[in-house]
C-alpha positions in Angstrom: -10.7 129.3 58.8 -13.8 127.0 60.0 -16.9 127.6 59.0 -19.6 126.4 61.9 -22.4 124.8 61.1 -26.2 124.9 62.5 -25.7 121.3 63.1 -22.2 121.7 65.1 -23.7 124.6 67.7 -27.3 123.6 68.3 -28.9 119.9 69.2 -31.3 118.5 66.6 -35.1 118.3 67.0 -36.6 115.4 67.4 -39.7 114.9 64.5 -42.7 115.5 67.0 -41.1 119.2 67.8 -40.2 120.2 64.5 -43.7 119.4 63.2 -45.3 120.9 66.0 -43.0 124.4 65.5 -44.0 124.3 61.7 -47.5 124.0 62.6 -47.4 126.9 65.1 -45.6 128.9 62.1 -48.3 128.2 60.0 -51.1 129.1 61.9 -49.7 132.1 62.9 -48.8 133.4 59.6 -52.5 132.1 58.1 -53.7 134.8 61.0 -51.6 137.5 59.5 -52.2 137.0 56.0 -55.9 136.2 56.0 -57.3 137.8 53.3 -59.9 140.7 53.6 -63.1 139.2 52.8 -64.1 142.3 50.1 -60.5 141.6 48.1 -61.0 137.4 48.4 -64.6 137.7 47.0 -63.6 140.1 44.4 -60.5 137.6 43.7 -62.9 134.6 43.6 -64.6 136.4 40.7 -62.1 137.0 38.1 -60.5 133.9 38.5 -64.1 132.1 37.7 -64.2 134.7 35.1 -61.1 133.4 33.6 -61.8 130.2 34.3 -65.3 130.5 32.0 -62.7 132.5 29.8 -60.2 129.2 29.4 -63.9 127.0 29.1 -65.0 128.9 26.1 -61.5 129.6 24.4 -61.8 133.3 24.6 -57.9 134.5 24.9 -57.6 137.6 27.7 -57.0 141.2 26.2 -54.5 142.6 28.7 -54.7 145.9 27.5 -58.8 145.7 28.3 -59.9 148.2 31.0 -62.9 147.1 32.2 
């Protein structure tokens, strides 16, 4: 039994197309997944927390509720 391939049933794109399709793609999927600006600011705080964390040497407590 054969086993087609992409390659065997479709033509290859040229360089200029395929960059232009994974452009497209990416905007598209930067509009769907753009962050809610309430959730990125809050986001953009505990990681500088941590990062001040890592500066100082204090380890995380996982188990901290805060």
């Amino acid at each position: 039994m054969k086993i087609a391939h992409a390659d065997d049933s479709i033509e290859s794109l040229d360089q200029k197309t395929s960059r232009s399709i994974c452009d497209a793609v990416g905007e598209r999927l930067q509009q769907v997944f753009r962050p809610d600006s309430r959730e990125s600011s809050h986001l953009e705080h505990l990681v500088d927390e941590l990062r001040k964390r890592d500066e100082i040497g204090v380890k995380p407590n996982w188990h901290d509720k805060r």
